[in-house]
Every structure is written in C-alpha cells, then in structure tokens.
N, C-alpha and C positions, 0 to 999 in steps of 0.2 A: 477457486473463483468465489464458492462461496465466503470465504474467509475474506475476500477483499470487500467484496461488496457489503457485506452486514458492517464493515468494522467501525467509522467513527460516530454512526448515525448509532448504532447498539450499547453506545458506550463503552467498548468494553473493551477495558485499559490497555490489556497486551498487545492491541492488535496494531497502534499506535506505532508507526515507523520509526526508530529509532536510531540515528545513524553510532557509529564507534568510534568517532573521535573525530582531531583536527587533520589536515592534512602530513601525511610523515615526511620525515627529512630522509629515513632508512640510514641514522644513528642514534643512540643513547643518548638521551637527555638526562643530565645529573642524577636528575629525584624523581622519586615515584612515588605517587600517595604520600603528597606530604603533609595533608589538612585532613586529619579526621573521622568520622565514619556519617553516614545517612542510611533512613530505613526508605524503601523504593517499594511503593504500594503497587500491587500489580492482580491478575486475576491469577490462577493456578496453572502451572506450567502442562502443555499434554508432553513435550519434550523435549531437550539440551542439545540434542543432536540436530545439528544444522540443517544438512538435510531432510530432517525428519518434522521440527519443530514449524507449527502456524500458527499460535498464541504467545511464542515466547521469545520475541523479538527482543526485547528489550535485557534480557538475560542473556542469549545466547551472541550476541551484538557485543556485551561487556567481555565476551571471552574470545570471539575472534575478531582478527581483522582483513577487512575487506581488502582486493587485489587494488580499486578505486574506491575514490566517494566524492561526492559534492560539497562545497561549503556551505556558509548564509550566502554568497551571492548568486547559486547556481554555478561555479564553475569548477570542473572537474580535475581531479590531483590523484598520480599514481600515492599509493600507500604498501599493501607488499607488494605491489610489481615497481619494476624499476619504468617498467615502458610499456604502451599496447600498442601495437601495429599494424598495419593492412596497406596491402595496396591497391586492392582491390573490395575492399569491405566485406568479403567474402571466407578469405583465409588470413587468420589474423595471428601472429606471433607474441607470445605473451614472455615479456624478459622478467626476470624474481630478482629483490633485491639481493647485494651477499650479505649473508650472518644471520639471517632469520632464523629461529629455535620454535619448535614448542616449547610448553611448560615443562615439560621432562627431560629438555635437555637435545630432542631430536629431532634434526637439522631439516627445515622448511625446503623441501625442493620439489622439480615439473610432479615428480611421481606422488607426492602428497595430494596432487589437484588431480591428476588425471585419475590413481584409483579411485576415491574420493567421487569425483563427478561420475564412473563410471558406477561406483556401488551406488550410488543415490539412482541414476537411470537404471536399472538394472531391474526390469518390470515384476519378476517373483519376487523382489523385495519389497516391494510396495512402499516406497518410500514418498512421503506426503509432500515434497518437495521436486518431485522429481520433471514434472513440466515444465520446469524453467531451465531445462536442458536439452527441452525438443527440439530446439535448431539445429544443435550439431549432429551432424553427417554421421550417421549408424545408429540414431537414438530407435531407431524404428525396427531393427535389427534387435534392440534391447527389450522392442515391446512389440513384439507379432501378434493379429489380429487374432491370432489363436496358435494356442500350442505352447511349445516352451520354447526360451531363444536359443539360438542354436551359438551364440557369444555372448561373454560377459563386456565384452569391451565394444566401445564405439569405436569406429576406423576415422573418426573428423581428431580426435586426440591423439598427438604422436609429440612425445617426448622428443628432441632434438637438440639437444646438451645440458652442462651439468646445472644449468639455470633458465634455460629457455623449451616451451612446449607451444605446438601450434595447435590452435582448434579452428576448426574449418566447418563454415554453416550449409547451411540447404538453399540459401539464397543471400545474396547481398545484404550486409545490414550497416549503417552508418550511425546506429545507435548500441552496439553491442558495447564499446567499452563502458558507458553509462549503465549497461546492466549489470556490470559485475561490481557495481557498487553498492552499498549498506545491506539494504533490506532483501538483497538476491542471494538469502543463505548457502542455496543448491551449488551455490560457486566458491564455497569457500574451503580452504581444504582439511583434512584428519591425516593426523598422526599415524607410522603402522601399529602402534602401541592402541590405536582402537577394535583394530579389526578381532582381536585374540578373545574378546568379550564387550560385545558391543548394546548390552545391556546393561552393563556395570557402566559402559562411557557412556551413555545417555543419563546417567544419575549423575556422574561426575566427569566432564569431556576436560577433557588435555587439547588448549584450543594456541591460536600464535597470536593473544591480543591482548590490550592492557591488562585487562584482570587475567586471575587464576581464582577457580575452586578452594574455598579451606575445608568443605567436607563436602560427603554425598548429597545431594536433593532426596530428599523423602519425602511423598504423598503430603499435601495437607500444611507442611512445615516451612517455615522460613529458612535460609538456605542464604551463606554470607560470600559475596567474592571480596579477593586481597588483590590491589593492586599489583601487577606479577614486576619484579625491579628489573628484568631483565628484557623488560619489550623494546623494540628496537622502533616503535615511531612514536608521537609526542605522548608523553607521561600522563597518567590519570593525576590530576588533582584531589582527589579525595581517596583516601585510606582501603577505605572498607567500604561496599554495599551489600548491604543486608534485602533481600527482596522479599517481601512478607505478602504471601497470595489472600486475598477475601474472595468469599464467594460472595456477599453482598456489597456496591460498592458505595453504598452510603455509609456504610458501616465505616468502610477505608475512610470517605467525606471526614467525617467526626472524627476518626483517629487524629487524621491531619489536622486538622481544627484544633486540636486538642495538644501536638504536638508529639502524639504517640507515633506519628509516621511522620515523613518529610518530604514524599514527593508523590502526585497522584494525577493520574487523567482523567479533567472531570466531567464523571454523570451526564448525562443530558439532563435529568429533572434537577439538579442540580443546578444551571446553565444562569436560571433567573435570579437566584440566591447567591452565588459565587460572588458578584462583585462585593454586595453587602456584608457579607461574611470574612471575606479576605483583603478587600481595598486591592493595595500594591500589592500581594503575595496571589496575584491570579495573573496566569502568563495566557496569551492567546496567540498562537504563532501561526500564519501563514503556512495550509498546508498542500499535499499533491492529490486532493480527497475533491470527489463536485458529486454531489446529488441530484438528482434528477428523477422526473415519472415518465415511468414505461409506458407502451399502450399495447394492446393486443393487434397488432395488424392487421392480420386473417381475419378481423371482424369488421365486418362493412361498416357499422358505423364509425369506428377511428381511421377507416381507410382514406379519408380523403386531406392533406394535411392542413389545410387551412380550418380542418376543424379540432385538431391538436394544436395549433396556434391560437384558437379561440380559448383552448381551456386555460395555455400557457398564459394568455395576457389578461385571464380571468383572476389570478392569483397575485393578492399581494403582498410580496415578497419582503418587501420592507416589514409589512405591520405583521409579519409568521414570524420573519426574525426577531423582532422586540419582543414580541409575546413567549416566544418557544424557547429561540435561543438567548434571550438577554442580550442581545445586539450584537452575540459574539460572529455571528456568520456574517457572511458576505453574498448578497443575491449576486446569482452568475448568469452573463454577460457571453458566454461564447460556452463551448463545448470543452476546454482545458483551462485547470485553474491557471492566473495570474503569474505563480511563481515559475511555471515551466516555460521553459526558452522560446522567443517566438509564439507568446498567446497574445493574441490582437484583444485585447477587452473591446467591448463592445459588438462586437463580431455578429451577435445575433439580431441587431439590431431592433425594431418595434416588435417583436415578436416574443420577446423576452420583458417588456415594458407593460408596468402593470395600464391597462386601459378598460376600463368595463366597456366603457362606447364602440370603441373599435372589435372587443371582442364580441360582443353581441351582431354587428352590422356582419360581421366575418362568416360568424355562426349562422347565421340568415342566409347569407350571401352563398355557400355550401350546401343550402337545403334545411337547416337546424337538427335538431337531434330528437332519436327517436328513442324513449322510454329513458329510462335510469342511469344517468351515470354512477362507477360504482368504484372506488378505490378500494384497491386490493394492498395491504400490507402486510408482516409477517408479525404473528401476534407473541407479546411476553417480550418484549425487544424495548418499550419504552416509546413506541411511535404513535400511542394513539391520539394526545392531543394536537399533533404535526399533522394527522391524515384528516383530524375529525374540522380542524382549523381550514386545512384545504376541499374540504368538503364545502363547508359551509359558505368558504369565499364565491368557489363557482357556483352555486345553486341561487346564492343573491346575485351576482355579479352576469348569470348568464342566462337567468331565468327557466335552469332545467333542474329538472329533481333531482337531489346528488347526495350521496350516502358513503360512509367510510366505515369498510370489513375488513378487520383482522382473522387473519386464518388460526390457524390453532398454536402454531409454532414454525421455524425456520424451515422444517422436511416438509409440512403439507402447501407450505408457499412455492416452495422452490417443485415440489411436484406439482403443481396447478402452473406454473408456467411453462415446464419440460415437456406437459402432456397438454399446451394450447388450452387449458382450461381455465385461465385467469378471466376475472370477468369485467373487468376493466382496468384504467388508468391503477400504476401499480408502482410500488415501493422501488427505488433503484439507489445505491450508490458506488462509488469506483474510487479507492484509495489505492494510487499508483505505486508499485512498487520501486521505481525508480521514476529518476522525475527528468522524465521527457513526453511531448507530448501523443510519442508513436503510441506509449502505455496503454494511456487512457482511449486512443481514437482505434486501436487497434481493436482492443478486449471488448471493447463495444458495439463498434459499427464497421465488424467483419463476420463474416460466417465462420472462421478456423477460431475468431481471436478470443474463445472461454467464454464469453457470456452474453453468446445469440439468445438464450430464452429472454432472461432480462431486457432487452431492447426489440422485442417481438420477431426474432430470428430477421431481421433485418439486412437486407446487403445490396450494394453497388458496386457494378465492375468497375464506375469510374471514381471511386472511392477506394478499393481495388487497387487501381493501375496510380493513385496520385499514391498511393503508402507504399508503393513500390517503386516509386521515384524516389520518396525521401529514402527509403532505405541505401539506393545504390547513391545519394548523395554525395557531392566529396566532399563538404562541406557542411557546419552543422545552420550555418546561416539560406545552405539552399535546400538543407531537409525542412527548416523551418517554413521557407516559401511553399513548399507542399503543403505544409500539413497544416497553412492558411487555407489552400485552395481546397483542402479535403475538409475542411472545416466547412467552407461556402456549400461546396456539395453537400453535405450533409443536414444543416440550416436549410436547404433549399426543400429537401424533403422530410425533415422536423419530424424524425420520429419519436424522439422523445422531446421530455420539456426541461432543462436545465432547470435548476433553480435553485441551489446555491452552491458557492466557493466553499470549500472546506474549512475552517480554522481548529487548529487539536488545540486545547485551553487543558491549562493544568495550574493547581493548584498545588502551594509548599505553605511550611511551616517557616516558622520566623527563623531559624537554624540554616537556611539557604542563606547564601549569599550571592549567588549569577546561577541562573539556569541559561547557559546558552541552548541555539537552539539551530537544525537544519533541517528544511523539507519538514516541517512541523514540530517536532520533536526535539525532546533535549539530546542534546550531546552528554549519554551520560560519563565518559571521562573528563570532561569540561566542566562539569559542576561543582560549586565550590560550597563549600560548609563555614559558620561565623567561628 
C-alpha cells in the first residue's frame, strides 16, 4: 500500500506502471529486436523476482509476460492465457496458450503458475507481493493469524490438464481477469529452474517474456536485457535495454538532456522546466493514478462533511496545476481517473469546483472552524511546494489559519496516521495497479481494501453492498453501473477531496523514435530507437 500511494506524486521512476507489450497472437513473429539498443533510466531495483519486486516494474515487466493486459484503449486481450473464464465469477478457469517456453528452454504450463503463486502466498516467505493473492481460497491457510501454516498450498488452485488450472476466490469477482494483467506481478509464473537457488534468480530471473537477461544484476550497476527471439507474443522492437538505476533523479533529468540516457520518468521539480527543456521529446500520458487529501475523521472538527467540501472548493486546482505541475495534471472531477471504464467525469459535481464564495457561505453554514488547520504530508518526497500552495489557497480563500507540516520521512507519516495521530487534512495518493475502477474505490473507501488509514479508516455498508454488486456483475457495463452509484455514495459523504487526475510524463532523448504508451506508461517493447 505504501508503494502505491507515494508513487507518482514522489517521483520516483520505478514505481511507474509499465505494461509488457502489445496484445499476443500466441505465435512467432519473424524478428525480434530488430532496431537497436536504449539506456532506460530508472531508480535502483529492491528485486527481479516477480513476486518479490515493488520498485522494479518496469525491469521485471521486460522479462515476463502477463496471463492478460489492456491496450491504449482500455480493452482487454489474453496474452499467455489462451482464454479466462467463469460462470460464475467466482471460479474461474484459466486455459495457457500451446508452445510457451521460458528462456531456458522449459515449457510454460498450469504448474509454473500454481507453484509460483503458491510460493509467493506462502506467509514464512515473506514475499512483498503476496496480497495480491489474497482472494483465492486457502490464502488464509498460507497465512494464520499465528503459528506456522500447517500447508504450503492454497486448495482455490487445482491444476486440471496439461494447459488448463482453476482458481477459485473468496467471493465473486467480475474484475479478476483485469487483475492478472501487467502491473499484478504476484500472477505471473517461474520456471522450476528457480526454485533450486532462488537468490541467484532474483539477480538474474528466467522469465516467458520478450526480453531475457544477458548477465546478473549487481547492486548499484546497470544491468542489459536482449530481446529473447524465441517469445511467442508480439516481438520487442528494440535490441537491447540497458537500465541504468540513479539515486538522484535530476541527475538521470541531465543525463537524458544530455543524451547519456534515453528514457526517464520525470521529477516533479522538474514538471515546470520539462516543456522548455525538451519541446516535443516530453510525453504526458493519461494515467490509473488520482490524488487526493485525507482528513482525520475521528476529529470533530472534519467530521461534518460540508466542511471537507468547504476546504475541497477552497482550492484552486487549476492555478496548483500550472504553478506545481506545469499543466501537466489534470484537476479531478469524480473519485477514478478518466481512463478507467465507466468514470463519469464530473461526478463530483460543485464540490470539486474551485469557489471561494460558496466555500466560505458552506464553511459558515457548518458552524466554521475552530483553530488551525493543518496539512500533514510525508516529508523528503518533493511535496512541499504542492502542500505549502494548498495551504495558502485555503487560509485566503476560507479566511482560517492554515499551515502546511512535513513529517520527517515516509515511516513517521504513515505512523501518525495508523496510530490516529495525524493532525489534519493530509497527503493521499492511489496509483491503480490495474485499471478498473473496483482498484481505486476499493483500496480506499473500504475497511479490508489496504489503505483505511489514508482515507481516515473510513466505511459504508452501502458502499459495501454496491462493490459487491459489481463484483458478482456479469457484465463489465453493469459493474460499471455500480461503481457509478458507489461513486454517488461516496461524494455524498466527501471524505476526502479529490484533486487531481494522474498524468506519468516522461522524458527521451532525441534517439527515441515512438514511446507508445498504456495506463500511463510506455510499452517498453513497443519503443522504437532512430
């Protein structure tokens, strides 16, 4: 959770969704890597293994490939599965295309996913990936409230021939096949060729996706993949990528400027400078990312919502984004960005619209406010002129004292809101790991769904009961009807304040030639080098 939320607001490049290519055919395309090589600026990898890895999406992405994934237009295409099915949305049959290989040569089948997903769940392993397999049936069995488990396997996984495995959830879901696309590593599968030394394969994984490994990853080091010739869904267009980690990412900025690198996710301080620096070599893509401020609930004075609307329509959105972001964002409009299926823009209607008049008459109208308002953000992250700007709007704009505090770092923020001790309106953001809108409405504005502190341990049964509708949906047009209506509920009681659409902007070197791009991010086997 914390990984998602800090990611595109902190800058920091890795965290950047990245899907692994275009839709596959599941045959051989002629050529592989027929254009060239690029250096792929990135931060430093914590690790290669799928499961394992939460900074190194965009690495570990070039090496495998996903079961699904989405395009540019949001619609959804098997890739190694041949087919996903349910008839129930509960137990779902997963068919593998034929002839899939790892890099080694050894043949992609159900047992590759099932032990794979079952060592990722598998709670003494502590695998950093492993909540995005808590749905299926026995995960809870992998992770007892204490003690050791008394199985390594979950019972929802049952291999059922020599290309087909069923996994079976804990409840209805009309959204699972969209989760085992791109950025849901915990789904993707290993070779048995990992298990024998599974330190050695996190330096260098034997993955079934465009790229392959040409040596180990070391600490610190740039680390090159090769287009693998024998991938079986559409071909990487470029040769070689080389992924070169900075701990500074201005440093990366300049490289790229400079032409020492060729592809970079850029900076937030960065944000006002890019255009001027790069012209046409600055991409800004529509992302699954919304920002927003929290409020402490439990504190009488944010408890009443029409005084969370007052701060919301205190802020303007427009003049944060030109000043902060260089126009690159987009003020938001409803509770899920733009790009996911069924988001009604506008949804939030005058409460999201900057008004000083109305928010003052609001603010009055609620009783006004008593002493200091106080933004809480997580300090060393690059947010201070975003919080010190939102400070200053409401304090003129609502005529109450207002002040903007950075905590010390990302552990003393995330502890001041786990232990209710935030002390006001506070730092929030939600970059979707697949792009639907259950993602984002779930992780937020649920008590189960990872990040009740962030949204002031917030919850409705009837927000609840509508996200349990779309789930058993049969239909992705009548999950979307819910999760309008879970939207209304939600706006009704305005616990936090939306305030912008995500866009990931990234900067290249004059050496690109197309950065395609899906759910924000490039397609890095879709990039083309001059």
């Amino acid at each position: 959770m914390r990984r998602r939320t800090i990611a595109a607001v902190a800058a920091a490049a890795t965290l950047a969704l990245v899907a692994t290519g275009c839709s596959a055919t599941g045959t051989a395309d002629s050529q592989s890597g027929s254009g060239g090589s690029l250096v792929y600026a990135t931060g430093e990898p914590d690790h290669l293994t799928p499961g394992r890895q939460t900074v190194a999406f965009t690495q570990t992405m070039s090496l495998f490939a996903p079961l699904t994934e989405t395009d540019a237009k949001g619609d959804l295409h098997d890739v190694a599965a041949k087919s996903v099915e349910s008839s129930d949305n509960t137990t779902w049959t997963i068919t593998l295309r034929d002839g899939w290989t790892f890099q080694n040569g050894e043949a992609v089948t159900p047992e590759s996913y099932v032990k794979a997903w079952n060592h990722t769940a598998y709670g003494p392993n502590a695998w950093e990936n492993s909540g995005e397999l808590a749905a299926i049936v026995g995960y809870e069995d992998l992770n007892p409230t204490s003690g050791t488990p008394k199985t390594k396997e979950m019972s929802g996984l049952k291999v059922t021939g020599k290309d087909t495995f069923t996994v079976t959830l804990d409840h209805a879901d009309s959204q699972f096949p969209l989760q085992l696309s791109q950025a849901q590593t915990a789904f993707y599968p290993m070779p048995e060729a990992a298990y024998a030394d599974l330190k050695a394969y996190d330096a260098k994984p034997i993955g079934n996706g465009p790229y392959e490994m040409e040596g180990a990853w070391k600490a610190d080091q740039p680390f090159t993949v090769t287009a693998w010739k024998d991938y079986r869904g559409t071909k990487a267009k470029t040769k070689d990528i080389t992924f070169k980690s900075y701990a500074d990412q201005n440093t990366a900025y300049t490289d790229v400027l400079a032409g020492n690198a060729d592809v970079l996710f850029l900076p937030t301080d960065k944000m006002t400078s890019a255009a001027a620096d790069f012209g046409d070599r600055l991409h800004s893509f529509d992302a699954p990312g919304i920002d927003y401020l929290g409020f402490p609930l439990w504190d009488d004075r944010y408890s009443n919502p029409d005084v969370r609307r007052a701060i919301s329509m205190s802020i303007n959105r427009g003049q944060v984004n030109k000043a902060i972001y260089g126009g690159l964002y987009e003020p938001a409009t409803a509770l899920t960005p733009p790009g996911m299926s069924g988001t009604q823009e506008g949804i939030c209607g005058d409460a999201c619209e900057f008004s000083p008049s109305k928010a003052k008459a609001l603010l009055a109208k609620a009783g006004g406010f008593d002493g200091t308002i106080t933004l809480v953000y997580p300090g060393g992250n690059g947010l201070d002129s975003l919080y010190q700007a939102y400070a200053n709007q409401i304090r003129q704009n609502l005529g109450v004292d207002t002040e903007a505090k950075a905590t010390t770092d990302w552990a003393s923020y995330y502890s001041e809101l786990t232990d209710k001790k935030i002390e006001g309106p506070h730092f929030g953001h939600w970059g979707a790991l697949y792009a639907s809108q259950q993602n984002t409405l779930r992780a937020l504005f649920t008590s189960a769904g990872g990040c009740a502190p962030c949204t002031g341990y917030y919850q409705s049964d009837e927000v609840d009961s509508l996200l349990a509708k779309a789930d058993s949906a049969g239909s992705q047009d009548e999950a979307n009807e819910y999760y309008a209506q879970t939207q209304k509920a939600v706006l009704e009681d305005f616990p936090v304040v939306p305030t912008f659409f995500d866009k990931y902007s990234y900067v290249v070197s004059d050496k690109i030639a197309s950065l395609p791009a899906v759910d924000g991010s490039p397609v890095v086997p879709a990039i083309t080098v001059k």
